[in-house]
C-alpha positions in Angstrom: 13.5 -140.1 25.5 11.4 -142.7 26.7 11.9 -144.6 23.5 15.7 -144.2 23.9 16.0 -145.3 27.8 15.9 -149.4 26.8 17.9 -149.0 24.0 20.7 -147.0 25.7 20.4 -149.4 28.7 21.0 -152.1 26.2 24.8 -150.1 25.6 24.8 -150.8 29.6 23.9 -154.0 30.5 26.0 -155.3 27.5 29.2 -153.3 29.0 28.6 -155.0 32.3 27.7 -158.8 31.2 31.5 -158.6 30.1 32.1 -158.5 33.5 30.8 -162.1 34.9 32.7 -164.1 36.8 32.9 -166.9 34.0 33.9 -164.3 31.0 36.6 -162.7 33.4 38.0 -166.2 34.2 38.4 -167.2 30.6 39.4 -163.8 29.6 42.1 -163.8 32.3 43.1 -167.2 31.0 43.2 -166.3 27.3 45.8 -162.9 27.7 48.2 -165.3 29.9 49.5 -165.6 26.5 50.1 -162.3 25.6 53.5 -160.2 26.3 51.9 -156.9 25.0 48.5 -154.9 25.9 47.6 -154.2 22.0 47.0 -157.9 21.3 45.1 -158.4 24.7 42.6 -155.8 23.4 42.0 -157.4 20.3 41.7 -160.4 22.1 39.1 -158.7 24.2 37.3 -157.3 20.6 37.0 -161.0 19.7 35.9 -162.0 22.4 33.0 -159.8 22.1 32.5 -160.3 18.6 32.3 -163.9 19.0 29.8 -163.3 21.9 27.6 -160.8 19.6 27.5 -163.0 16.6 26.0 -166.0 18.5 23.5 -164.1 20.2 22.6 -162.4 16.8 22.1 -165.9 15.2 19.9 -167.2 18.2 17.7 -164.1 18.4 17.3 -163.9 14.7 16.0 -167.6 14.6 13.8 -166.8 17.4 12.6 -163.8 16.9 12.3 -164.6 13.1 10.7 -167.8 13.6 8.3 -166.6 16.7 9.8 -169.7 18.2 8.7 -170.5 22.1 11.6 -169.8 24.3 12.3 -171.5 28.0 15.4 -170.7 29.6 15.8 -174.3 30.8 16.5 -174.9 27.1 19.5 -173.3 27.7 21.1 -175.2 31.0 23.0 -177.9 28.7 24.9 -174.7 26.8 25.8 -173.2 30.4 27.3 -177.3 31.1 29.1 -176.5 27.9 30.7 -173.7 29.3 32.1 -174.8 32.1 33.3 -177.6 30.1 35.3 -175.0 27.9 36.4 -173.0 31.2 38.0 -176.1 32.3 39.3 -177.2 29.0 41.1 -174.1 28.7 42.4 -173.8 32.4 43.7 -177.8 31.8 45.2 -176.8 28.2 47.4 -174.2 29.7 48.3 -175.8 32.5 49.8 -178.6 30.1 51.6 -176.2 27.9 53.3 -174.7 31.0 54.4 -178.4 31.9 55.5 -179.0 28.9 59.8 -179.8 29.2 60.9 -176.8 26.9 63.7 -179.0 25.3 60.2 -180.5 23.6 59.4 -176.9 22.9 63.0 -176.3 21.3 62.3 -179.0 18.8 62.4 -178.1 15.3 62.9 -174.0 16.6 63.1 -172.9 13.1 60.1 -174.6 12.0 58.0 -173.5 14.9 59.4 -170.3 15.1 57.2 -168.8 12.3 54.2 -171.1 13.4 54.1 -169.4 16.6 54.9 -166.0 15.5 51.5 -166.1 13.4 49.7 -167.8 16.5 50.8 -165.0 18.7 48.9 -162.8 16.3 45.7 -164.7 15.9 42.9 -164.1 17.7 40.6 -167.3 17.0 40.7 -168.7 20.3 39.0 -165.7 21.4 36.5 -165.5 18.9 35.3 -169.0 20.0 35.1 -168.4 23.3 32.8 -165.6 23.0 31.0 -167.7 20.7 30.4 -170.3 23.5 29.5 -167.9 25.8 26.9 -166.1 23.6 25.2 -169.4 23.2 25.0 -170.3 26.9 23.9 -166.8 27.5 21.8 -166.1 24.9 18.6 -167.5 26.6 17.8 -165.6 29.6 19.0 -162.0 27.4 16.5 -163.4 24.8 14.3 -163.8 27.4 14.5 -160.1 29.0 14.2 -158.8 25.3 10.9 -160.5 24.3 9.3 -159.0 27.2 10.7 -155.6 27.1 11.0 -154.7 23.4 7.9 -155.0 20.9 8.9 -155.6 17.1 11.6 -157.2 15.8 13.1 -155.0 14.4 13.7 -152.8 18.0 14.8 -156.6 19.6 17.6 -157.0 16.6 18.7 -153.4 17.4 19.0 -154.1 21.4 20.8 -157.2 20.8 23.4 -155.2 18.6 23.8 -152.3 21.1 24.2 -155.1 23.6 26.8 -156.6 21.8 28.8 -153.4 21.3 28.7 -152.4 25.1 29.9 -156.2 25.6 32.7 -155.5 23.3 33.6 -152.6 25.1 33.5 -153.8 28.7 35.4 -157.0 27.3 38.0 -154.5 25.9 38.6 -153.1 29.3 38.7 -156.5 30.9 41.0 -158.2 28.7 43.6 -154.8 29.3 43.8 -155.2 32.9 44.5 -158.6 32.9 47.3 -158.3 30.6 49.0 -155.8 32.4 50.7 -158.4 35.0 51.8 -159.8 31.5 53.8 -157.4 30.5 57.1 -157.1 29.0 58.7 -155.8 32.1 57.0 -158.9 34.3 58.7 -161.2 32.1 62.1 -160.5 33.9 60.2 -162.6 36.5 59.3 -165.9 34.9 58.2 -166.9 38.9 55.6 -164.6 38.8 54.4 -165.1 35.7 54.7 -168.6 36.2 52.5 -168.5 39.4 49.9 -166.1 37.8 49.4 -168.3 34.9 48.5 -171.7 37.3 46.7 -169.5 39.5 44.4 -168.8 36.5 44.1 -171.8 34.9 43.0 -173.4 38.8 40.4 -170.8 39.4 39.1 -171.2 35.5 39.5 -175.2 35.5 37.5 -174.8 39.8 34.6 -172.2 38.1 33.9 -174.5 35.1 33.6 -177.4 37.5 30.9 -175.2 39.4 29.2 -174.1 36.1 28.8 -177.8 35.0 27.6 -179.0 38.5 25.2 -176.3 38.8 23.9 -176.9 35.6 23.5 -180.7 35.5 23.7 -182.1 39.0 22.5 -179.3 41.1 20.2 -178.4 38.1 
């Protein structure tokens, strides 16, 4: 049972690293877009698949490679990251300015473009990607001196991925749910939840980079 404890901790820590401040605020930001709860899910699956493949890549090289590993290596991906956060908070902020006669242009045209974007989940995917970078170094870290073999670290890295998935999952639902169909009756509402988000994810990545350059 012993054996089993880190391994099924791995299925718990992962669940609850979904649940940082920085992967709720992008998260949140991310299923502003959605109308329905199903794609805010898979938006929450890619999320943690893009999380779980980076840190798969960076522990493989590592682990692989019996590279040396410093967590201050890392600090430059965590500015990266609150470079996305604000990024993304700014992007929709300038899609909710934009006049929608500019949006009407060409409604055919678009009309099928943004039906299959509605559907995609690639911005999700690459913000888990990001995230699994910055991140990957202190779980690396926490591995290394916990696990012995490589073979048991690959494995804990997996089981962490899947319980990020999960918790991510969970995340990406609740925040949907002000975005439902029946909220969009009340375009001030979802208006005001929308800039909220983007502020608070535009505010944390400004934090994130300071913290991580200036204040490093």
């Amino acid at each position: 049972m012993q054996t089993l404890l880190p391994f099924l901790l791995a299925l718990g820590v992962g669940f609850t690293h979904a649940f940082e401040a920085d992967h709720l605020v992008a998260v949140s930001n991310i299923v502003t877009r959605r109308n329905n709860i199903r794609l805010a899910l898979k938006d929450g699956v890619f999320w943690g698949l893009g999380h779980t493949s980076t840190i798969l890549i960076v522990g493989s090289i590592f682990m692989l490679g019996k590279f040396a590993l410093h967590e201050s290596d890392f600090r430059l991906l965590e500015a990266g990251v609150g470079v996305m956060l604000m990024t993304l908070g700014g992007i929709r902020l300038y899609k909710l300015a934009v006049p929608a006669s500019l949006v009407l242009v060409h409604t055919h045209a678009q009309a099928a473009v943004h039906s299959h974007e509605g559907h995609t989940h690639g911005l999700a995917y690459g913000v888990g990607l990001i995230h699994g970078l910055a991140g990957s170094g202190a779980l690396l870290l926490s591995v290394l001196t916990q696990i012995n073999g490589t073979g048991a670290g690959m494995l804990y890295l997996v089981l962490f991925g899947v319980g990020s998935i999960g918790g991510m999952m969970v995340a990406a639902g609740v925040f949907s749910v002000p975005f439902s169909v029946r909220l969009l009756t009340y375009p001030a509402v979802r208006t005001t939840l929308v800039v909220l988000s983007s502020l608070v994810c535009i505010g944390l990545g400004a934090i994130v980079v300071y913290e991580s350059v200036i204040g490093y």
